[in-house]
TORPATI-425756 format. One line per 5 residues: number of its first residue (from 1); for each residue x, y, z of C-alpha. Coordinates in pm, whole numbers, plus 50000, padded with zeros to 5 digits. Layout:
NUM) X/Y/Z | ... $
//
This chain:
1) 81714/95736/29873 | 81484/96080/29919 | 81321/96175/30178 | 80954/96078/30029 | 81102/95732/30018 $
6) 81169/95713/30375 | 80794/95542/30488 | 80806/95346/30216 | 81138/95105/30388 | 81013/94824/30542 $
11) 81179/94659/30822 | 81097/94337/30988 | 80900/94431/31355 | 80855/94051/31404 | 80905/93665/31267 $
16) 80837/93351/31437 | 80869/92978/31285 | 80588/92692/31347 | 80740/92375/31567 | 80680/92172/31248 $
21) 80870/92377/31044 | 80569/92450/30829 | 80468/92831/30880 | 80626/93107/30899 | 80477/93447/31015 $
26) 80651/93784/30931 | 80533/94111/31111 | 80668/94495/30900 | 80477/94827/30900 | 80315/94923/30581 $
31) 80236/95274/30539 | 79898/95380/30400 | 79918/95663/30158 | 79582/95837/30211 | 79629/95816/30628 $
36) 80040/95858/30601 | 80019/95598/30845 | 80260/95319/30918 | 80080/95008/31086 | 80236/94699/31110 $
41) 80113/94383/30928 | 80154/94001/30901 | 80206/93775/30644 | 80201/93395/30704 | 80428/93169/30470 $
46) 80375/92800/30400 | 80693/92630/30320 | 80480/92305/30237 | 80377/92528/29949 | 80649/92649/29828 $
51) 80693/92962/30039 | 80300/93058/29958 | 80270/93388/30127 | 79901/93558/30250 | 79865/93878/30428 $
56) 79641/93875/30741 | 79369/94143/30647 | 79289/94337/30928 | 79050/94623/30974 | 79163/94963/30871 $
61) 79344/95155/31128 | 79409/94807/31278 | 79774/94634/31314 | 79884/94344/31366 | 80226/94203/31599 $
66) 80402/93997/31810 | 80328/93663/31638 | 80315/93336/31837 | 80289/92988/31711 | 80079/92703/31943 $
71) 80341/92449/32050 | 80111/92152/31813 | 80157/92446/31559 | 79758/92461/31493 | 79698/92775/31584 $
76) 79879/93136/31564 | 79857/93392/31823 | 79899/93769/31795 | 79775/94122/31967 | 79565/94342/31780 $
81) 79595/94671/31830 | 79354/94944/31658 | 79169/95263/31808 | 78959/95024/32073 | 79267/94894/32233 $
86) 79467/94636/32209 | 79318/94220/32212 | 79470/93901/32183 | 79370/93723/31828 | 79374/93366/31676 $
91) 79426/93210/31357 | 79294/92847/31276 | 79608/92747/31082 | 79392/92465/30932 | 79161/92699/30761 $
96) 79055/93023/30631 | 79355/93236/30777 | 79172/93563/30783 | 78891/93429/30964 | 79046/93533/31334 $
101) 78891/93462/31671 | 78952/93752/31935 | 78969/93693/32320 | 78718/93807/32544 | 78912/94039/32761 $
106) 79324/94127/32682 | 79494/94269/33016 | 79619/94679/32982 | 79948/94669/32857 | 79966/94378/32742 $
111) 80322/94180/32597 | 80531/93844/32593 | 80272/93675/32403 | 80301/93295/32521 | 80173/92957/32507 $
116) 80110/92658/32784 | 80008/92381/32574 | 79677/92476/32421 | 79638/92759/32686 | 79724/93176/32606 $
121) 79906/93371/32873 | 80012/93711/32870 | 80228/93994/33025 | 79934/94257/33166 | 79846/94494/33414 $
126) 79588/94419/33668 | 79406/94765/33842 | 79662/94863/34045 | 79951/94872/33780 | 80177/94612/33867 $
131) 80241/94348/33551 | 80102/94027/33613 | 80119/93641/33418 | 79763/93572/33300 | 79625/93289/33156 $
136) 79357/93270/32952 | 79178/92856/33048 | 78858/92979/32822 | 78868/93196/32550 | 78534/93389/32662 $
141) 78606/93445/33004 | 78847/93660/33151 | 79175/93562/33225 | 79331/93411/33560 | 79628/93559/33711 $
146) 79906/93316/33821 | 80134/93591/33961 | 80051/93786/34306 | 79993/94169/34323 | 80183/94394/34474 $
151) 80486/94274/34230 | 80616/94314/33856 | 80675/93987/33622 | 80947/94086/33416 | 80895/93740/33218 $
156) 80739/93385/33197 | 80801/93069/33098 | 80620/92719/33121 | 80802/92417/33197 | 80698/92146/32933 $
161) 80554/91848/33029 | 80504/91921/33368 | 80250/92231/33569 | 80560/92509/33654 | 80609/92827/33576 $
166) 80923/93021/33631 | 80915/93427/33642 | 81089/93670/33654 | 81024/93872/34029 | 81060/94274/34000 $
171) 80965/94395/34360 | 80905/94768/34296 | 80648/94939/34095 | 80964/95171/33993 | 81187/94910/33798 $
176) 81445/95133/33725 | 81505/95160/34124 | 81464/94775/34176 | 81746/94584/34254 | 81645/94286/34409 $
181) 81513/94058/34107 | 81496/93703/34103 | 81357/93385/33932 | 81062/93238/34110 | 80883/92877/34058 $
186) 80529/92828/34101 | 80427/92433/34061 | 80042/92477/33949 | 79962/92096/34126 | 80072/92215/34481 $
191) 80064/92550/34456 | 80402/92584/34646 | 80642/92861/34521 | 81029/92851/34528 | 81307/93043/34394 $
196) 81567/92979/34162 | 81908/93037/34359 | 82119/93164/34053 | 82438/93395/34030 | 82328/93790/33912 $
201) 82048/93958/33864 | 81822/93807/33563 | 81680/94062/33336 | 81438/93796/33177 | 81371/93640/32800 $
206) 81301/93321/32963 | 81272/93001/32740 | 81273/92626/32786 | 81475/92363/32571 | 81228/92180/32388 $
211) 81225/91839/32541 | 81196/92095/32956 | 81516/92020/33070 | 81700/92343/33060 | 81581/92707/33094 $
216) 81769/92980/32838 | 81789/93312/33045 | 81995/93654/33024 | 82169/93784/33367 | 82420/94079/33433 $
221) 82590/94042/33753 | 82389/94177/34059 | 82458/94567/34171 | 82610/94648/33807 | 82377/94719/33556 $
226) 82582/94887/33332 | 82732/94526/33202 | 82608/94344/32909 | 82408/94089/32997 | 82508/93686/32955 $
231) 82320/93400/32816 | 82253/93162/33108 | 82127/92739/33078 | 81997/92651/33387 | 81947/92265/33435 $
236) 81580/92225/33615 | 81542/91909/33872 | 81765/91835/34179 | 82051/92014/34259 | 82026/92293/33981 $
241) 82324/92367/33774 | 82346/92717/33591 | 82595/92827/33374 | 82665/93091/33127 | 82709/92982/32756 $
246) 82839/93301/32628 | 83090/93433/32926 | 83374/93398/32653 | 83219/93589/32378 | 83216/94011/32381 $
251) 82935/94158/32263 | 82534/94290/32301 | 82322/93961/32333 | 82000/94062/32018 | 81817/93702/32079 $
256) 81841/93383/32059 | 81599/93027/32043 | 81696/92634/32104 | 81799/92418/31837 | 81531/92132/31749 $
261) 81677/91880/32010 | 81747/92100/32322 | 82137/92048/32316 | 82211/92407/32172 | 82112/92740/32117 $
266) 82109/93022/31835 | 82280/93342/31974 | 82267/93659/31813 | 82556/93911/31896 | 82657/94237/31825 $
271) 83025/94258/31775 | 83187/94573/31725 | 83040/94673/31403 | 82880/94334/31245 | 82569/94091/31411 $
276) 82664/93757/31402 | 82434/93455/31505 | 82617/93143/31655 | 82492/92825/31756 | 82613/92737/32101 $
281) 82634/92406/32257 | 82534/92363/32678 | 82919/92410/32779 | 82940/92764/32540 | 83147/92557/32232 $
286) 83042/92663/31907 | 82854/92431/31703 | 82761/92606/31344 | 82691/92987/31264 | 82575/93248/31038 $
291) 82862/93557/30986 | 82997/93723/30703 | 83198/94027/30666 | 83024/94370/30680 | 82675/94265/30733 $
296) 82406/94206/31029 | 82262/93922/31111 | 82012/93884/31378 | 81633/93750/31490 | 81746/93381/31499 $
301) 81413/93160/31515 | 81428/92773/31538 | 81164/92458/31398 | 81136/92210/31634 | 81104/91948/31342 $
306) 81360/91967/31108 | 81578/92228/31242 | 81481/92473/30970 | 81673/92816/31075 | 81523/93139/31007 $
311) 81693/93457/31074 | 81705/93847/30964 | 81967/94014/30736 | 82113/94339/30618 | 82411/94525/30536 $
316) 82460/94903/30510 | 82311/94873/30127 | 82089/94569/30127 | 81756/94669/30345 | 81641/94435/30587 $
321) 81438/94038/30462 | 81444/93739/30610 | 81634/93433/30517 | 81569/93050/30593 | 81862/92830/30617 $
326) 81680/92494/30571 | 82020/92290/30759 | 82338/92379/30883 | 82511/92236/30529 | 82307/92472/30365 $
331) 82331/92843/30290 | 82065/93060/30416 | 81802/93181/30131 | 81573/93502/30085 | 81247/93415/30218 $
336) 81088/93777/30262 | 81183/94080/30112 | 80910/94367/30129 | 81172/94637/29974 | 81129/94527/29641 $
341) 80973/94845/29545 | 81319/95019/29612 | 81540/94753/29398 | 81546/95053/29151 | 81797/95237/29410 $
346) 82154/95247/29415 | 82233/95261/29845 | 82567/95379/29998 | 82736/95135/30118 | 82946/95183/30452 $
351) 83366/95063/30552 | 83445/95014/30907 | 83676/95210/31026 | 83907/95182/31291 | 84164/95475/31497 $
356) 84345/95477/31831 | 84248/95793/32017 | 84474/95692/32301 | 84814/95432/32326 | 84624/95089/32347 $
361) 84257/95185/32315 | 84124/95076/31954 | 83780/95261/31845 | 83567/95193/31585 | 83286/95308/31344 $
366) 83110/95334/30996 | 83147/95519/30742 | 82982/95635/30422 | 83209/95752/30165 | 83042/96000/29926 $
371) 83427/96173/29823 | 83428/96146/29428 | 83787/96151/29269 | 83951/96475/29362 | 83582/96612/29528 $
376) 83561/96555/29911 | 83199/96581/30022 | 83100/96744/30361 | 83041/96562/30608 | 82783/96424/30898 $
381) 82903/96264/31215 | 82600/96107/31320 | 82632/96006/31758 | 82449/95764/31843 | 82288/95816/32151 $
386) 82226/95571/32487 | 82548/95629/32518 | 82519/95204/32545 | 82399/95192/32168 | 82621/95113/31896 $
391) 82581/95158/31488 | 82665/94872/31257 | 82597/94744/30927 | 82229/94795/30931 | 82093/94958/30656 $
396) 81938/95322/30762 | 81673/95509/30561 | 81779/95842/30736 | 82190/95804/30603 | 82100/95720/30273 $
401) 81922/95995/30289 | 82174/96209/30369 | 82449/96023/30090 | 82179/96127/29781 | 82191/96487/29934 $
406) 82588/96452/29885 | 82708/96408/30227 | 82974/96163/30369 | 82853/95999/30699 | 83076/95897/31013 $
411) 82914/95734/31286 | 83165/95629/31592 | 83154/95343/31818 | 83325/95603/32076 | 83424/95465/32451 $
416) 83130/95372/32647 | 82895/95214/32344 | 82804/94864/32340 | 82894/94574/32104 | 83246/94546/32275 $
421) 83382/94382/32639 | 83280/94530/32962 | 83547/94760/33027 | 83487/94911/32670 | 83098/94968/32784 $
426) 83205/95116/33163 | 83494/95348/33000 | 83304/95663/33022 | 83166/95567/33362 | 83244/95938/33566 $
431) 83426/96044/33253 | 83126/96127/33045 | 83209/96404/32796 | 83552/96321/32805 | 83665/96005/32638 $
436) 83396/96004/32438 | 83447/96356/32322 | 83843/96226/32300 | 83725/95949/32038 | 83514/96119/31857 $
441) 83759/96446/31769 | 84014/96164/31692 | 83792/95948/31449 | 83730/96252/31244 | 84105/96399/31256 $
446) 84215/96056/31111 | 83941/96099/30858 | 84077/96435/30725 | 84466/96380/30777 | 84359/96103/30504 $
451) 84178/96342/30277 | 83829/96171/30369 | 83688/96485/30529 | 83767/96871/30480 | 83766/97073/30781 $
456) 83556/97346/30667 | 83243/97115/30577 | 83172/96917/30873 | 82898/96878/31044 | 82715/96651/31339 $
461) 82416/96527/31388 | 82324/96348/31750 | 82013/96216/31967 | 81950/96149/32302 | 82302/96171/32470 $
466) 82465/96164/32080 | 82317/96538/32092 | 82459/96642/32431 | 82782/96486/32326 | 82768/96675/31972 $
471) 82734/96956/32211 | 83044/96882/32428 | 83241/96814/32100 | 83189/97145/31989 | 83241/97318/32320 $
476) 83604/97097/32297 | 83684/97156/31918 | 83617/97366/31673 | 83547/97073/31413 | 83193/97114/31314 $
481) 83039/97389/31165 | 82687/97348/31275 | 82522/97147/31495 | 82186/96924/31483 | 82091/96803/31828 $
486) 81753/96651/31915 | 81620/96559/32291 | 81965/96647/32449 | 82038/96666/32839 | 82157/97017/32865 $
491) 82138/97017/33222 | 82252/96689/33464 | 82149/96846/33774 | 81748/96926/33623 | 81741/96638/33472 $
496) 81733/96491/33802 | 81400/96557/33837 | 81272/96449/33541 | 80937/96288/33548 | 81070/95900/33465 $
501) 81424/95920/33657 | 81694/95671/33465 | 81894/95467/33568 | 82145/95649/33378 | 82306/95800/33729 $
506) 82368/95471/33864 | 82558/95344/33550 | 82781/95674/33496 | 82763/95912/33818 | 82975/95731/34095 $
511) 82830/95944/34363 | 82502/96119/34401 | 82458/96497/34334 | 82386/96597/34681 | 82727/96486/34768 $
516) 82951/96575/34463 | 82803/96739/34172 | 83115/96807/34008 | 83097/96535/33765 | 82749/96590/33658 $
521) 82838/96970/33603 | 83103/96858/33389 | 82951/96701/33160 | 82655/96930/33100 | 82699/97144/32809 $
526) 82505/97419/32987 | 82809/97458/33185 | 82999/97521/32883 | 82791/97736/32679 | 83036/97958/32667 $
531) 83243/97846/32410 | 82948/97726/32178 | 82980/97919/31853 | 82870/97679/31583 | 82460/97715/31465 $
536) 82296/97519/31649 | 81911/97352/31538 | 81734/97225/31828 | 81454/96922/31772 | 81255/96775/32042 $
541) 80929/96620/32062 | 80699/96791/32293 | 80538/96426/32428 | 80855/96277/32543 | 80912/96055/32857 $
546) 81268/96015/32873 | 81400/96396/32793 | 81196/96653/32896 | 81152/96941/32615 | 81231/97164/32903 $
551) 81575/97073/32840 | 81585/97174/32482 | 81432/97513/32556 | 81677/97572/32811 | 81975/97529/32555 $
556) 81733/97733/32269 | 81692/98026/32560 | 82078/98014/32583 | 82168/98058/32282 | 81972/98298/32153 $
561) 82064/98523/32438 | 82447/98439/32324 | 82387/98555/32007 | 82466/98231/31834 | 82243/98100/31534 $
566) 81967/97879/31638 | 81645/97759/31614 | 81405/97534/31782 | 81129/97291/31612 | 80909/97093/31919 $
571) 80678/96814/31739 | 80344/96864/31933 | 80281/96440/31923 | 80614/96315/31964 | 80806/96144/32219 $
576) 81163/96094/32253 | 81221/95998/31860 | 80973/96126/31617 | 80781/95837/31416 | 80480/95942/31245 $
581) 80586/95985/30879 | 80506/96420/30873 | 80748/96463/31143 | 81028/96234/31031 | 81030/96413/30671 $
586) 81005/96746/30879 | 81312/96677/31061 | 81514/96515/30758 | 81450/96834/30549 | 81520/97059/30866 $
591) 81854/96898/30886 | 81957/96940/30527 | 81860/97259/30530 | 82048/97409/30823 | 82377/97186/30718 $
596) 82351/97307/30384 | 82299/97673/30460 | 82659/97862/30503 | 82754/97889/30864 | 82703/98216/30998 $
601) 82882/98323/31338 | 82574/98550/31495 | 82177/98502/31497 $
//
């Protein structure tokens, strides 16, 4: 795959299955060749017509997302967003489906496009900021809001056949400070509110069974955030039961919808390096699933009519499309596929890999192989960045890239990523920069004591907290013989006071700066600058939220007055990861070119 190919790959954004198992609606950015722009659109499949797709034409400059179906499956739902704003829009599924309807007035911000019987209702800010439930009773007049001020809605749900709504209560306009979240009932008849007394904290994706008997939700426990989050069934009526249907199986929860008759649900996991979809009965036994070695599965969507299963897939060579299984005796089919265009293309493909850094700890990752016969071909180790993020066997525009340029590319699960149990997730927890930095120099000795990697040709590449911990690597080992790092924290300490604080010094700082700041000096590579001497290429954008470019300049400054080789590229529209199509081939070509220009010791 080049580089000019890159906006080309279409992923799937969005899919959603009618309750009659009739329609399907697909959401994946196409990019416009005379705007380089990359706006997402829908297509709508009939399966009574033998899969007959149309695309929803939409203005130019307009996109389409977030695709809802009516619960009589009539009518489909979706925002539409385009240089006015953003509006709610409907398709008559009965007729001429590019003949939409728009609402009179969409809430700011708005999100979690639902349905209460043949009424709209929305995520949305009201004046003051907070996020509201609205609900739209008339197309053409504004919408009512069911949820008080002075209070976020994480998420909504309506109770079938009967007039509640359960949401999700965030109490502070700063969530990430917010600890005290809970479920609350509203019963639209009396008007009297309740709450839900259930164990943790829920974090939302609310969803009833389809016959109203049981509400789906995801909960870590309360006061420990850094915990992947279960899949709760709470029993609605007296005496309210609530249990968690996945408390037995490790892994990052990506989605999951009821069966047709309410007495299971589709889970998708991440596990370790593969995404795995499993249907789950009310007590957690498994009842059917979709796995396979070495490949991804995810988005599982639901009929309520015949049980029709639709669901996403990929593999480190196959790009992403969207399958129907049409029963659980049945193997799952290729509805959608919008990388046709790139059939032509031969794609890496990726192993897992696994090493012990320590007696009893087992790490994991993926890895391109681009070594011909005797040849061994540099390498990347690409870090992923969160640090709770994980790479599997997705299939990734930016490392095929980097295999057609000739490059091998490692990408380890190290200590502290998600996709594993708990105690895998909390290992770096006061210890970052150190067991991760332990995993990763082990993962890539293993790779050249077997001849996979030579020690003079290898490089890294990380984002986010992948390019601080690139950083620490280097400052720990002389492995790498450059460095790409974009939106690093350089600095724990500034950070601090960046403008959208994270929660990121709850989850891995045990005590606060003020009191001990010996941990967060640690692991900030600014206090190891010292012993940087591989070329370093700074990228940042200049618009992000989460990393301030401050950051990057700081480490630029640094360097430069070191003497060490750097340079510094700040995208002027950018936030945290670049995405407009100029700046993502800017940054692919920057990063072949300093990895494939000789290492030099001195600016």
């Amino acid at each position: 795959m080049q580089i000019a190919d890159v906006p080309h790959y279409r992923p799937i954004v969005g899919s959603a299955i009618s309750n009659d198992g009739r329609w399907v609606a697909v959401v994946s950015p196409l990019f416009t060749e005379d705007t380089s722009d990359r706006l997402s659109q829908m297509t709508l499949c009939d399966l009574s017509q033998e899969g007959k797709a149309t695309r929803i034409e939409l203005p130019e400059g307009v996109e389409g997302y977030c695709p809802c179906f009516s619960p009589d499956s009539k009518q489909l739902a979706f925002f539409r967003r385009g240089p006015d704003g953003e509006v709610i829009a409907l398709i008559a599924l009965d007729g001429d489906l590019n003949n939409l309807r728009l609402v009179a007035q969409t809430p700011p911000v708005p999100s979690a496009l639902k349905w209460d019987g043949d009424r709209l209702a929305c995520l949305g800010n009201d004046v003051e900021g907070w996020r509201r439930v609205w609900r739209f009773e008339k197309l053409d007049d504004a919408p009512v809001p069911l949820t008080p001020a002075q209070c976020h809605a994480g998420d909504f749900a309506f109770q079938p056949h009967v007039s509640t709504l359960v949401w999700l209560r965030i109490p502070t306009l700063d969530e990430t400070l917010s600890g005290d979240v809970h479920l609350e009932t509203l019963d639209e008849t009396s008007g009297q509110t309740g709450v839900l007394d259930l164990p943790g904290a829920p974090v939302g994706y609310l969803a009833f069974s389809p016959n109203g008997k049981h509400l789906a939700f995801q909960s870590r426990p309360r006061d420990k955030l850094l915990h992947h989050a279960q899949l709760w069934i709470c029993t609605m009526g007296e005496g309210i039961i609530a249990r968690s249907v996945t408390q037995h199986c490790a892994g990052w929860i990506t989605g999951f919808d009821w069966n047709e008759t309410g007495t299971g649900i589709f889970v998708g996991f991440v596990q370790g390096t593969e995404g795995t979809i499993r249907e789950l009965s009310l007590e957690g036994q498994e009842l059917s699933s979709v796995a396979e070695a070495n490949r991804y599965f995810s988005g599982p969507h639901c009929d309520r009519n015949t049980g029709r299963l639709i669901h996403l897939e990929q593999s480190t060579d196959t790009p992403q499309r969207v399958c129907i299984r049409e029963s659980r005796e049945h193997e799952s089919q290729v509805l959608f596929d919008f990388n046709t265009h790139l059939r032509e293309e031969t794609f890496a493909s990726a192993t897992t890999e696994k090493w012990e850094p320590e007696s009893g700890v087992q790490v994991e990752g993926i890895l391109y192989n681009a070594n011909h016969g005797d040849t061994v071909a540099p390498m990347i180790v690409w870090l992923h960045g969160g640090p709770a993020e994980q790479i599997s066997h997705t299939f990734s525009p930016y490392f095929q890239v980097f295999a057609r340029a000739g490059f091998s590319v490692f990408c380890p699960n190290y200590r502290g990523s998600s996709g594993r149990d708990d105690d895998f997730l909390r290992a770096n927890v006061g210890r970052l920069g150190q067991v991760d930095v332990v995993d990763v120099i082990a993962g890539v000795q293993q790779l050249v004591d077997r001849g996979l990697a030579r020690p003079d040709a290898i490089h890294a590449v990380g984002w986010s907290y992948g390019g601080s911990l690139a950083l620490l690597t280097a400052m720990t080992s002389e492995l790498f013989g450059s460095l790409v790092v974009g939106a690093p924290v350089v600095d724990w300490v500034s950070f601090f006071g960046s403008r959208r604080l994270p929660s990121l010094y709850r989850d891995y700082f045990p005590s606060p700066l003020w009191e001990d700041r010996t941990l967060y000096d640690g692991a900030s590579p600014l206090t190891h600058i010292a012993r940087l001497e591989a070329k370093t290429l700074v990228l940042h954008g200049a618009m992000d939220p989460v990393v301030d470019v401050s950051q990057s300049r700081l480490l630029y400054r640094v360097l430069k007055a070191r003497g060490v080789k750097t340079d510094l590229m700040v995208y002027p529209n950018e936030g945290h990861v670049p995405k407009a199509t100029n700046a993502v081939a800017d940054m692919l070509q920057r990063i072949l070119g300093w990895l494939q220009e000789p290492s030099e010791s001195s600016a």
